[in-house]
N, C-alpha and C positions, 0 to 999 in steps of 0.2 A: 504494500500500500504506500510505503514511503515513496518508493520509487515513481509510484504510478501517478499522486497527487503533486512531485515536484517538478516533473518533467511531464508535460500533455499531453506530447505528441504520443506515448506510452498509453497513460490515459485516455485520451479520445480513441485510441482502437481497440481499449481493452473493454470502453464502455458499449462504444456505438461502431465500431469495427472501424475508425477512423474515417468519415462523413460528416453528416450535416451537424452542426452545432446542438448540444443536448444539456440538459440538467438532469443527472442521474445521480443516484448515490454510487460510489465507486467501489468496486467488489472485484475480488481476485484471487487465485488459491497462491498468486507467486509476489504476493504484497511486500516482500519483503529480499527475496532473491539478489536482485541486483542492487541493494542498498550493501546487505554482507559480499557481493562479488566486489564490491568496490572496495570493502575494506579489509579483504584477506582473511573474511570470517568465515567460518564452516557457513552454509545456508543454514538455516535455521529447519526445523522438523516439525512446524507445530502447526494450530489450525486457525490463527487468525494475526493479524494484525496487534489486537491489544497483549499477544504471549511477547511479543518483540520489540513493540513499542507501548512501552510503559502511559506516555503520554496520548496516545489514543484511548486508550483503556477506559478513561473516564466518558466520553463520548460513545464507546460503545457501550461498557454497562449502562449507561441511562436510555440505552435506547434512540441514540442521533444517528439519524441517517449522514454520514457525511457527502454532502452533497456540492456539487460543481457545474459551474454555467461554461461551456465550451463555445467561444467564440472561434471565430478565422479571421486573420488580419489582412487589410489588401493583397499586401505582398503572400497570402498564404501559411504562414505562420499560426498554428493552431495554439492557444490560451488557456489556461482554467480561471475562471474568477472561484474563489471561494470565501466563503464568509470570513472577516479578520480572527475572529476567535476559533476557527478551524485551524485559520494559517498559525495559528500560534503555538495550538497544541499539535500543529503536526510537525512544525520549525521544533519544538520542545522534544518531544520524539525523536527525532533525526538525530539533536545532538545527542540525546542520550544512549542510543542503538549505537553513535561512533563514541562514544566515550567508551560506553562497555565493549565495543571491540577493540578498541585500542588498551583496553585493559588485561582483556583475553589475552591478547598477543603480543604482550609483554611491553607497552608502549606508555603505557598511561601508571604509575603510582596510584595506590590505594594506602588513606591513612587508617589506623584504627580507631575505636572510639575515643580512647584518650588522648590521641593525638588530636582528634578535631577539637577537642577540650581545650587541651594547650594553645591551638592555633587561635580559637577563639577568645581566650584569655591573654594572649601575646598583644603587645603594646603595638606590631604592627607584624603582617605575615613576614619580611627579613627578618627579622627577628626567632619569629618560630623556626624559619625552612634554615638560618645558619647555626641555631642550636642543633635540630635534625642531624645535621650534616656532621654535627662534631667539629664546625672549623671555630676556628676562635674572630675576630674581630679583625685581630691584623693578616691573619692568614687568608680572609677572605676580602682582606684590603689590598691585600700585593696582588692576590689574585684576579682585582677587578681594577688594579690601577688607578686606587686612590687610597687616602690616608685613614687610617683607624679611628678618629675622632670625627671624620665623617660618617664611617658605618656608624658611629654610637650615636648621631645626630640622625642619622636615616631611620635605624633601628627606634629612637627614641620618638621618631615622628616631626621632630623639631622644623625639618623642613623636607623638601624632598631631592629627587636628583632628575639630571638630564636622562633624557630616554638611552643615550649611548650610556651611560652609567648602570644604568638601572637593565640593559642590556646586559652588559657586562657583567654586573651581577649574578643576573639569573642565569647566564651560561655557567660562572665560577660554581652556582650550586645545584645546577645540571636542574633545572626544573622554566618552567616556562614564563615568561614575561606577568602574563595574568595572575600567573599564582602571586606576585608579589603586590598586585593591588588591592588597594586597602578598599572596603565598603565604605570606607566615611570620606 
């Protein structure tokens, strides 16, 4: 279903065998196929859309048709309109289908619950992710090309750093840009 709601031209001939414009709810036994071909995931074996994508799920229990208006553009080019709160939980699905495959396959870090504890309790995530790590302040200052009363002003919140810093960082502690951004 991922595949079939983000890309139309998939969609329109799974709905209407690719013709005239339709509003259908969108149904398929391979809802899910080339979402995990993309991402080097076994396919999946199961019997719907809400076993794979979490964020479907709620749309299906309650009973939503998800449903889609197929337009054709001059040039030919086949569309899905779908309602914003579809697109949302289906955009929410998708990341979560490639998170947990990127977790599967050995890509993605998984904390445990006490670690989300710590992170949430940390004065800022550098802070959490260079405790993690075991490096110290200055170890993780050589390593990113600046001075240690910096990291304890980054780490402290006090101020922030340039994006090539803050780069540099999060390569020095082998985790991704975002992990280091703060919710506030």
């Amino acid at each position: 279903m991922c595949d079939q709601i983000l890309h139309s031209k998939t969609a329109s001939r799974a709905v209407d065998g690719g013709g005239a414009t339709s509003a259908q709810p969108l149904t398929s036994k391979s809802h899910c196929a080339p979402l995990h071909q993309a991402s080097n995931d076994p396919i999946c074996n199961h019997s719907g859309p809400s076993d794979c994508a979490p964020g479907l799920k709620q749309s299906v229990k309650l009973g939503k048709a998800m449903t889609a208006k197929f337009i054709t553009t001059p040039g030919g080019e086949k569309l899905a309109i779908v309602p914003a709160d579809e697109f949302e939980d289906m955009r929410d699905a998708l990341a979560h289908a490639t998170a947990m495959a990127e977790y599967r396959a050995g890509r993605r870090e998984a904390l445990t619950l006490e670690e989300v504890g710590a992170l949430l309790k940390a004065p800022t995530p550098l802070a959490f992710w260079r405790a993690k790590r075991g490096m110290t302040q200055a170890k993780l200052a050589r390593a990113a090309g600046t001075t240690q009363p910096h990291i304890a002003d980054l780490e402290a919140g006090k101020h922030g750093g340039s994006f090539e810093l803050i780069a540099r960082i999060a390569k020095a502690l082998q985790i991704k840009i975002d992990d280091l951004a703060s919710a506030e």
